[in-house]
OpenMM code with the backbone's topology and positions (N, CA, C; nanometers):
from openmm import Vec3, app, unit

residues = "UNK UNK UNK UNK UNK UNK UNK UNK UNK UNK UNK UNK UNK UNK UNK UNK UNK UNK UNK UNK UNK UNK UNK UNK UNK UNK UNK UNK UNK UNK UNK UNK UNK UNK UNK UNK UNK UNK UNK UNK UNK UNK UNK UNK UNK UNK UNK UNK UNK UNK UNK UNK UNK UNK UNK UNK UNK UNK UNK UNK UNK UNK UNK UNK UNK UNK UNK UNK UNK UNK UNK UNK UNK UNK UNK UNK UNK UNK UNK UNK UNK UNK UNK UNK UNK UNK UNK UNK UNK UNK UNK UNK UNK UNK UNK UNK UNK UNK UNK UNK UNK UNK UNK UNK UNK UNK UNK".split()
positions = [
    Vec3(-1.4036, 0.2681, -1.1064),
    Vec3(-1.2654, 0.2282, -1.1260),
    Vec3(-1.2350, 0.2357, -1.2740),
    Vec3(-1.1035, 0.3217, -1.3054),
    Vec3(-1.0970, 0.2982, -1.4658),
    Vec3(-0.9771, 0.2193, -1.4379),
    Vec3(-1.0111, 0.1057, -1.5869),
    Vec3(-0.9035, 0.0364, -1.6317),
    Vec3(-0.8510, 0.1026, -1.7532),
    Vec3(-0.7080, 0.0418, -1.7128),
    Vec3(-0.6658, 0.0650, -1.8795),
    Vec3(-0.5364, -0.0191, -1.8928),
    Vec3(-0.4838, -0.0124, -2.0417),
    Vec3(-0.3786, -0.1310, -2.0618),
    Vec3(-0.2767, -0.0533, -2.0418),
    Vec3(-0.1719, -0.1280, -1.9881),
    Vec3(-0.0375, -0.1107, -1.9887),
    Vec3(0.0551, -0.0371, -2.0629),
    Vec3(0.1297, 0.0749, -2.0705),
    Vec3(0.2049, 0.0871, -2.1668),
    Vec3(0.3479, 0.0729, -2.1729),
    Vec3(0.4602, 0.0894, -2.2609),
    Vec3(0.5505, 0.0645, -2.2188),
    Vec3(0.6543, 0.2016, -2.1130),
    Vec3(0.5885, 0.2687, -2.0661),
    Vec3(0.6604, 0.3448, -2.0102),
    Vec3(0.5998, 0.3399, -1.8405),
    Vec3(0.4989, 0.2199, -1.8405),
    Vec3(0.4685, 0.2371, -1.6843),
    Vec3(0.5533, 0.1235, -1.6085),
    Vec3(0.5341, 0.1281, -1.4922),
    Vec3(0.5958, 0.0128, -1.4133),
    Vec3(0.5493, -0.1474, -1.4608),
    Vec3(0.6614, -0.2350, -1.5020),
    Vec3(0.6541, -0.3363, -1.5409),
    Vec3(0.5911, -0.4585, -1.4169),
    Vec3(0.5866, -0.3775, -1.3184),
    Vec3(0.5454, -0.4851, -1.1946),
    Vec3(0.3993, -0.4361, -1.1602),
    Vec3(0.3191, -0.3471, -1.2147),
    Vec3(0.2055, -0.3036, -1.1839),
    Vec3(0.1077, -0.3598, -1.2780),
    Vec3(0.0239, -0.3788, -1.2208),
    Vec3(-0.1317, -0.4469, -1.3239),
    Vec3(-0.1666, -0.3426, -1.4453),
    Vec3(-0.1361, -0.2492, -1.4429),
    Vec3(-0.1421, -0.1392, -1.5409),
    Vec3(-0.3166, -0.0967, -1.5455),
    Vec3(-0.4049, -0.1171, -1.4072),
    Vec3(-0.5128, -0.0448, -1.3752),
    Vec3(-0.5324, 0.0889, -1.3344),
    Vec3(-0.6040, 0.1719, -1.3271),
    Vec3(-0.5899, 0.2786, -1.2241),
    Vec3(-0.7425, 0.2768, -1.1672),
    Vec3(-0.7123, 0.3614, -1.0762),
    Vec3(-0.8569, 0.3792, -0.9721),
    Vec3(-0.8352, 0.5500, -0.9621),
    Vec3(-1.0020, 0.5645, -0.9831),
    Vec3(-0.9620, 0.7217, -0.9062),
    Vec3(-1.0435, 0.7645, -0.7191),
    Vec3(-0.9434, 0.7681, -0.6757),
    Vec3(-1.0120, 0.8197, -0.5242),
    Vec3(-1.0324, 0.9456, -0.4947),
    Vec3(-1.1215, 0.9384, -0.4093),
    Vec3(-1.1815, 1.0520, -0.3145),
    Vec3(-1.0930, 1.1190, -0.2874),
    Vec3(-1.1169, 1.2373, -0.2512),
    Vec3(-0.9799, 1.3406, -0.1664),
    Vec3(-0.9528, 1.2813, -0.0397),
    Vec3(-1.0811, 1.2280, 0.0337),
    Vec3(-1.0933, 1.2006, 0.1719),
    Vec3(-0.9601, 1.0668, 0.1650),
    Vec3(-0.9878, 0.9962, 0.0903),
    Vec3(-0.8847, 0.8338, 0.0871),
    Vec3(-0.8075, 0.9018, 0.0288),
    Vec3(-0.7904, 0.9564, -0.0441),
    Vec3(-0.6477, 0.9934, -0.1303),
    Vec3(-0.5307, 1.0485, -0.0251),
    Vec3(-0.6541, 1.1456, 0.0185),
    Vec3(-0.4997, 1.2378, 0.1370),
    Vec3(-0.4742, 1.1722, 0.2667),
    Vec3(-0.5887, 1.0599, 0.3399),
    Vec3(-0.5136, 1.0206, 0.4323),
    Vec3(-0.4240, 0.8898, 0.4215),
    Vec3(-0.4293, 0.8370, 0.2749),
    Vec3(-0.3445, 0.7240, 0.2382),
    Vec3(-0.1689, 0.7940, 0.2637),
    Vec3(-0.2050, 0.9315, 0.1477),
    Vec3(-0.0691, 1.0487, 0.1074),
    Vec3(-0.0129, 1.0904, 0.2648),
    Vec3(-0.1212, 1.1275, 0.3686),
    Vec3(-0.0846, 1.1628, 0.5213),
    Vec3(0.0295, 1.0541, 0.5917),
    Vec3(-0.0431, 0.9388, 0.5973),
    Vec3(0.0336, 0.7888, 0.5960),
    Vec3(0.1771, 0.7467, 0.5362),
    Vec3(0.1539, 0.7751, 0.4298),
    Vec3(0.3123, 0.7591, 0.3553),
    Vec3(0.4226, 0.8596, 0.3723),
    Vec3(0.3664, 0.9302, 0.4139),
    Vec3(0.4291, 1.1137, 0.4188),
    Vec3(0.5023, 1.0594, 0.5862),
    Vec3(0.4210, 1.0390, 0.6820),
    Vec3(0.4290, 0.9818, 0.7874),
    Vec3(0.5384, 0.8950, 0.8254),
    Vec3(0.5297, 0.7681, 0.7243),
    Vec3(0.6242, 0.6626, 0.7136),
    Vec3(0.7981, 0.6938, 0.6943),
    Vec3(0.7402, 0.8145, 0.5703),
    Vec3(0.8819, 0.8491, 0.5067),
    Vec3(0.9603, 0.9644, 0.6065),
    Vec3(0.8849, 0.9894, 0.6921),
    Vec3(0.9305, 1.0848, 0.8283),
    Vec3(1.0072, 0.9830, 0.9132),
    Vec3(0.9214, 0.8776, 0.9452),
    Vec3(0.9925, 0.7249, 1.0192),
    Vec3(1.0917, 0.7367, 0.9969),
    Vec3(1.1411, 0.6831, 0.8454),
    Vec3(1.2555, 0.5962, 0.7495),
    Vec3(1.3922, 0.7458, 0.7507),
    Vec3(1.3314, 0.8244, 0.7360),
    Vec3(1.4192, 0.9162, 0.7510),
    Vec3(1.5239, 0.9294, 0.9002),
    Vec3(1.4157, 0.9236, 0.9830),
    Vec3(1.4628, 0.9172, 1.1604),
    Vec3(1.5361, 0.8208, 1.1346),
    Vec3(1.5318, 0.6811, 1.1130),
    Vec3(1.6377, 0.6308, 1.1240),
    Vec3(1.7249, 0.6000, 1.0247),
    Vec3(1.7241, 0.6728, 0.9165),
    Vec3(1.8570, 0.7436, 0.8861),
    Vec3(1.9199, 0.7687, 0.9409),
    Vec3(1.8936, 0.9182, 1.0096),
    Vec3(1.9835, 0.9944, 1.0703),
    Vec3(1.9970, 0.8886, 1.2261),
    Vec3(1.9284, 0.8249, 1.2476),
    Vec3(2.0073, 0.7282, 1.3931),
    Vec3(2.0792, 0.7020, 1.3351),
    Vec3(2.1160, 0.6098, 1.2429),
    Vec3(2.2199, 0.5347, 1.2231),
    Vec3(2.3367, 0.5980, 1.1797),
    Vec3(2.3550, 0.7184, 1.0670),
    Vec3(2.4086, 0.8313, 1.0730),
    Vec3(2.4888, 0.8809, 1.2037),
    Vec3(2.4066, 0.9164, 1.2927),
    Vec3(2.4890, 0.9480, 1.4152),
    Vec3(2.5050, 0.8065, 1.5164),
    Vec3(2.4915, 0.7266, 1.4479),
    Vec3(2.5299, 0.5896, 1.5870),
    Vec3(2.4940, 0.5585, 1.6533),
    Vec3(2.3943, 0.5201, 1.6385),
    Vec3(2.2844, 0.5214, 1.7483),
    Vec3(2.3299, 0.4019, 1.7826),
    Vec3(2.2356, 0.3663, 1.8943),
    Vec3(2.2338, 0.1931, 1.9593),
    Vec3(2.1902, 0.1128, 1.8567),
    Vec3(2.1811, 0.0204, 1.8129),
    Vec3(2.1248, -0.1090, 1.7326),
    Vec3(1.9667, -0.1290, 1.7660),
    Vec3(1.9625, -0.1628, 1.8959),
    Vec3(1.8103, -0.1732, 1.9386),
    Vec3(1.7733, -0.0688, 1.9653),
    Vec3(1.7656, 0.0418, 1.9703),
    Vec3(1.6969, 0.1418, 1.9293),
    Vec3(1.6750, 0.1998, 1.7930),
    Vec3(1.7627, 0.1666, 1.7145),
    Vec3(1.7158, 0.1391, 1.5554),
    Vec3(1.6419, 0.0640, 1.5833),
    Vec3(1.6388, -0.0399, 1.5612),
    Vec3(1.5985, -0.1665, 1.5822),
    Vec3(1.4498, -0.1517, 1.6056),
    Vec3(1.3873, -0.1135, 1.7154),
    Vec3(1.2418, -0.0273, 1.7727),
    Vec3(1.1965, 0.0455, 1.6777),
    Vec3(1.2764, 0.1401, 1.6279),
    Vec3(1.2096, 0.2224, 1.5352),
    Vec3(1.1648, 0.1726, 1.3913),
    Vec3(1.2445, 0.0554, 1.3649),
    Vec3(1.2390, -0.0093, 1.2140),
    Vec3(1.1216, -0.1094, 1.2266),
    Vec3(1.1097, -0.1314, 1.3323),
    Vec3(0.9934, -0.2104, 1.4130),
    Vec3(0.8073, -0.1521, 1.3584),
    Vec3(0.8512, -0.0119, 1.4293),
    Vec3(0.7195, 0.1025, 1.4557),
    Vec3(0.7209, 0.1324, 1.2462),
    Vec3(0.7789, 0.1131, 1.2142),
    Vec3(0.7671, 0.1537, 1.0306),
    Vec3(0.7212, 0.0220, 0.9924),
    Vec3(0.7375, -0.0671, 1.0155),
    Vec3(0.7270, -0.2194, 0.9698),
    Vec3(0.5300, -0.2066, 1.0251),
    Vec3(0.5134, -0.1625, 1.1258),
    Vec3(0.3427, -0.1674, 1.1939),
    Vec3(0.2985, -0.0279, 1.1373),
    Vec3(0.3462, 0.0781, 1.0856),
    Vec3(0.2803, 0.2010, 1.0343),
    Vec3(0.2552, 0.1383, 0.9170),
    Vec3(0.3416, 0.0423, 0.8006),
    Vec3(0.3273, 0.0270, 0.6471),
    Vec3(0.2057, -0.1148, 0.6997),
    Vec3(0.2284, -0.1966, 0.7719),
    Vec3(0.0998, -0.2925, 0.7767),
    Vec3(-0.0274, -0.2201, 0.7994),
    Vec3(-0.0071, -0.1069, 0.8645),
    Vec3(-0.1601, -0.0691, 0.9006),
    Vec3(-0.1903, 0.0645, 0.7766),
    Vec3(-0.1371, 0.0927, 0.6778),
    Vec3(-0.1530, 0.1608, 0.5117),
    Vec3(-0.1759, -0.0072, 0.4548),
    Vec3(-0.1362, -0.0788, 0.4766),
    Vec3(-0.1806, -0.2066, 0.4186),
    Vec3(-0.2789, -0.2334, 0.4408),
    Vec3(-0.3407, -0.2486, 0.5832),
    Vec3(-0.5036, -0.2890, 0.5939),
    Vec3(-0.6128, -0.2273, 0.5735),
    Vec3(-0.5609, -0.0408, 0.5520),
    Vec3(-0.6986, 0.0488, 0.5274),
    Vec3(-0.6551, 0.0299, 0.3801),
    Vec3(-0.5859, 0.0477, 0.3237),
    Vec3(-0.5806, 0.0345, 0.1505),
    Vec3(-0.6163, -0.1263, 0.0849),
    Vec3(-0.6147, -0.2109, 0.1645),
    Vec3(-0.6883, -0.3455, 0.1706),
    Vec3(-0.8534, -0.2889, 0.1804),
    Vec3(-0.8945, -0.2860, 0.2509),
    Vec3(-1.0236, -0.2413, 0.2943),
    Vec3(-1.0695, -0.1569, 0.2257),
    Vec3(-1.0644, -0.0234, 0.1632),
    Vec3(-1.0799, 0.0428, 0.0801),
    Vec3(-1.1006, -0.0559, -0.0582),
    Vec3(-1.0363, -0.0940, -0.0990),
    Vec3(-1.0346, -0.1928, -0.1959),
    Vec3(-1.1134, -0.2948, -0.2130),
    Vec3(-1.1545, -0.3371, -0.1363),
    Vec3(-1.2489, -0.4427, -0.1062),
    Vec3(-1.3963, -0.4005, -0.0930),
    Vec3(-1.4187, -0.2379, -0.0642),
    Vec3(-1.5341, -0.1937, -0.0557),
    Vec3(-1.5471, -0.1402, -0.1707),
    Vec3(-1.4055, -0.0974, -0.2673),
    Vec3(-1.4532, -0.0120, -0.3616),
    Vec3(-1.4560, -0.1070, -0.5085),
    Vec3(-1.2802, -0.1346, -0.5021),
    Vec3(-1.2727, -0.2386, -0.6684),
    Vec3(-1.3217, -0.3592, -0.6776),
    Vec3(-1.3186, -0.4242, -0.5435),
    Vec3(-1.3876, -0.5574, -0.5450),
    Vec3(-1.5368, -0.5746, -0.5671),
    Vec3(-1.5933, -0.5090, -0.4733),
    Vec3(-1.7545, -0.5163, -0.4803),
    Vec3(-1.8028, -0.4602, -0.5915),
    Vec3(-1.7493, -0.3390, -0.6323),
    Vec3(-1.8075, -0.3185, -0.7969),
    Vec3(-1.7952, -0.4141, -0.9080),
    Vec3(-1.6566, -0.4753, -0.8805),
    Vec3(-1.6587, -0.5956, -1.0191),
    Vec3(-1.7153, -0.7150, -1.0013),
    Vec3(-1.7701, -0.7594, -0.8759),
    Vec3(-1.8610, -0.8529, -0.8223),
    Vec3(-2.0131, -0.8250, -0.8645),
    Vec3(-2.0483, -0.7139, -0.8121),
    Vec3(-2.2194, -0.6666, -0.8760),
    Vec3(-2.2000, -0.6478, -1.0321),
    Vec3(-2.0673, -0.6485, -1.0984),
    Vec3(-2.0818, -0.6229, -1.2616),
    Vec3(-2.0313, -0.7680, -1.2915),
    Vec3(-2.0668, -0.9059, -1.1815),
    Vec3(-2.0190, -1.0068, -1.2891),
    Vec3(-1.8814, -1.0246, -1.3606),
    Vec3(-1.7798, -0.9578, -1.2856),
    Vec3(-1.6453, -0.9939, -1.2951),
    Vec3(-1.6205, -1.0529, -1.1172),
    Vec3(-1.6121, -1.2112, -1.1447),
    Vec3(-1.5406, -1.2860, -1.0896),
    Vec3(-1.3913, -1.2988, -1.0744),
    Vec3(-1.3522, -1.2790, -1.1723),
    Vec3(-1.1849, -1.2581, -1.1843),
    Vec3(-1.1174, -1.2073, -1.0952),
    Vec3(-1.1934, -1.1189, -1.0094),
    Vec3(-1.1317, -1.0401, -0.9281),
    Vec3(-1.1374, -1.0801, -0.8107),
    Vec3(-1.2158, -1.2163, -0.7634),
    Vec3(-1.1790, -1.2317, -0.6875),
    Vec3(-1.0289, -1.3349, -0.6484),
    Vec3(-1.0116, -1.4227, -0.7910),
    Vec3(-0.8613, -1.4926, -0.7860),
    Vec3(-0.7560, -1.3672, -0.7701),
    Vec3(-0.7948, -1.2375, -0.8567),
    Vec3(-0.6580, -1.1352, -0.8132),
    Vec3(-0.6838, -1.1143, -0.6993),
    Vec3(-0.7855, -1.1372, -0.5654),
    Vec3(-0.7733, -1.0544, -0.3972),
    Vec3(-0.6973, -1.1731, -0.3773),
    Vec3(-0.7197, -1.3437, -0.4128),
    Vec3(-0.6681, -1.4250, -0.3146),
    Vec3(-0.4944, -1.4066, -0.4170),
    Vec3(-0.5032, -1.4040, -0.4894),
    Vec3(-0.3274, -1.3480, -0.5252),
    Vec3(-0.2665, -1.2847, -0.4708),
    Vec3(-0.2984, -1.1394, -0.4199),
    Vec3(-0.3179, -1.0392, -0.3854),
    Vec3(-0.2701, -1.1086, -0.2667),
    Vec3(-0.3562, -1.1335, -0.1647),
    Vec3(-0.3883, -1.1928, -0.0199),
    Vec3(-0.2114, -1.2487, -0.0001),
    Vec3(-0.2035, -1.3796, -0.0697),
    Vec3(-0.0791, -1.4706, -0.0762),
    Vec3(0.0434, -1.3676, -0.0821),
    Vec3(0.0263, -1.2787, -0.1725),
    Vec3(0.1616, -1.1921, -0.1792),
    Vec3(0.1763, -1.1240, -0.0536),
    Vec3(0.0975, -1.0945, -0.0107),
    Vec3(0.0348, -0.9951, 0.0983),
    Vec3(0.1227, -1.0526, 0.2905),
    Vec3(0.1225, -1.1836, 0.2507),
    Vec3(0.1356, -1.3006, 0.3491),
    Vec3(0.2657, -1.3704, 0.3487),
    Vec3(0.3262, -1.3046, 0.2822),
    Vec3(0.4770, -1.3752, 0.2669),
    Vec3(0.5703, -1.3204, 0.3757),
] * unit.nanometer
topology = app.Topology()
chain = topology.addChain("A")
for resn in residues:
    res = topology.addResidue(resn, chain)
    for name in ("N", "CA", "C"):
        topology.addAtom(name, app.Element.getBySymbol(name[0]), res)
């Protein structure tokens, strides 16, 4: 995992870390989001053409359980990769950022 500090041109809401992943995690995280943004688009165009409410409704549903489940493999990934390395190197710290992490996670 490389760290590095913040600068002023990155996102002000990000820890200003980076990680570098595998192709294997990289592209099926990118497959996933690619996926999602296919969702969000569909119901665009429902609502666009008028659809029923609850059938939006279903579909905003099925995007709400596609982004939780990019949440639990990118959880998991994380936990096997940034966590456990800064645990065997004696950074504790990281585990108050998972239960931070966790709480935000849970709202």
């Amino acid at each position: 995992m490389e760290i590095s500090n913040q600068t002023a041109d990155e996102c002000p809401c990000c820890s200003g870390k980076h990680k570098e992943r595998d192709e294997k995690e990289f592209k099926d995280l990118m497959n996933r989001l690619k996926r999602i943004e296919g969702q969000v688009r569909g119901v665009q165009n429902m609502l666009e053409n008028g659809v029923y409410c609850t059938d939006i409704l279903v579909q905003v549903s099925a995007i709400n359980s596609a982004l939780n489940s990019f949440n639990k493999v990118l959880l998991g990934n994380h936990l096997r990769t940034c966590v456990a390395e800064n645990i065997r190197n004696g950074n504790d710290e990281v585990i108050d950022e998972l239960a931070e992490t966790l709480q935000k996670l849970m709202k």
